[in-house]
Phi, psi and omega in degrees: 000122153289147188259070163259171192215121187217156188303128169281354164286322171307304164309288218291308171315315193298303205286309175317317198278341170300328188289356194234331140311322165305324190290302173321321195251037162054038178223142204262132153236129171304313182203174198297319194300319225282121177339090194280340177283287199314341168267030182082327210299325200248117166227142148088229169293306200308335215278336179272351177268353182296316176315322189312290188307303191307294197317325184292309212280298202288356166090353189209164186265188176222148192277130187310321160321333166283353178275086191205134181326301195292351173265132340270056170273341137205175180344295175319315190267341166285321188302298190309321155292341172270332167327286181337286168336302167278350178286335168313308183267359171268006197282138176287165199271135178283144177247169136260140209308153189094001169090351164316152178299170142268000000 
């Protein structure tokens, strides 16, 4: 499960803007909750073109560790991972003494 911790305006934007990438790529979702593998909408193909759109519309990739089924089985769990995600990449990078990454 993802754990983040965001602003309830951030989620909601987030989701509005995935929910309009679905609009982008011609595929009606019922509702943000909604199963995107159980129902068909997502298969596949649709999931590298969904990836396409985020990297285009949100500016960032998504890290192969994210790469697991239960973060886009539907809207709601894609918003929250990309939330997660920019909250990842605003974190400052830790050095270890002597000035090395960690």
């Amino acid at each position: 499960m993802i754990d983040v911790d965001m602003t309830n305006g951030d989620f909601e934007g987030t989701k509005a803007r995935v929910s309009e990438l679905f609009s982008r790529m011609h595929v009606e979702v019922p509702s943000t909750e909604t199963d995107l593998f159980d129902s068909g909408i997502l298969d596949s193909q649709k999931l590298v073109e969904l990836l396409f759109f985020i990297e285009q519309d949100f500016k960032t990739s998504i890290d192969v560790q994210d790469f697991e089924i239960e973060n886009f089985r539907c809207i709601e769990k894609i918003a929250a991972l990309l939330i997660q995600s920019k909250n990842r990449e605003s974190l400052p990078q830790l050095t270890k003494a002597g000035g090395s990454p960690v």
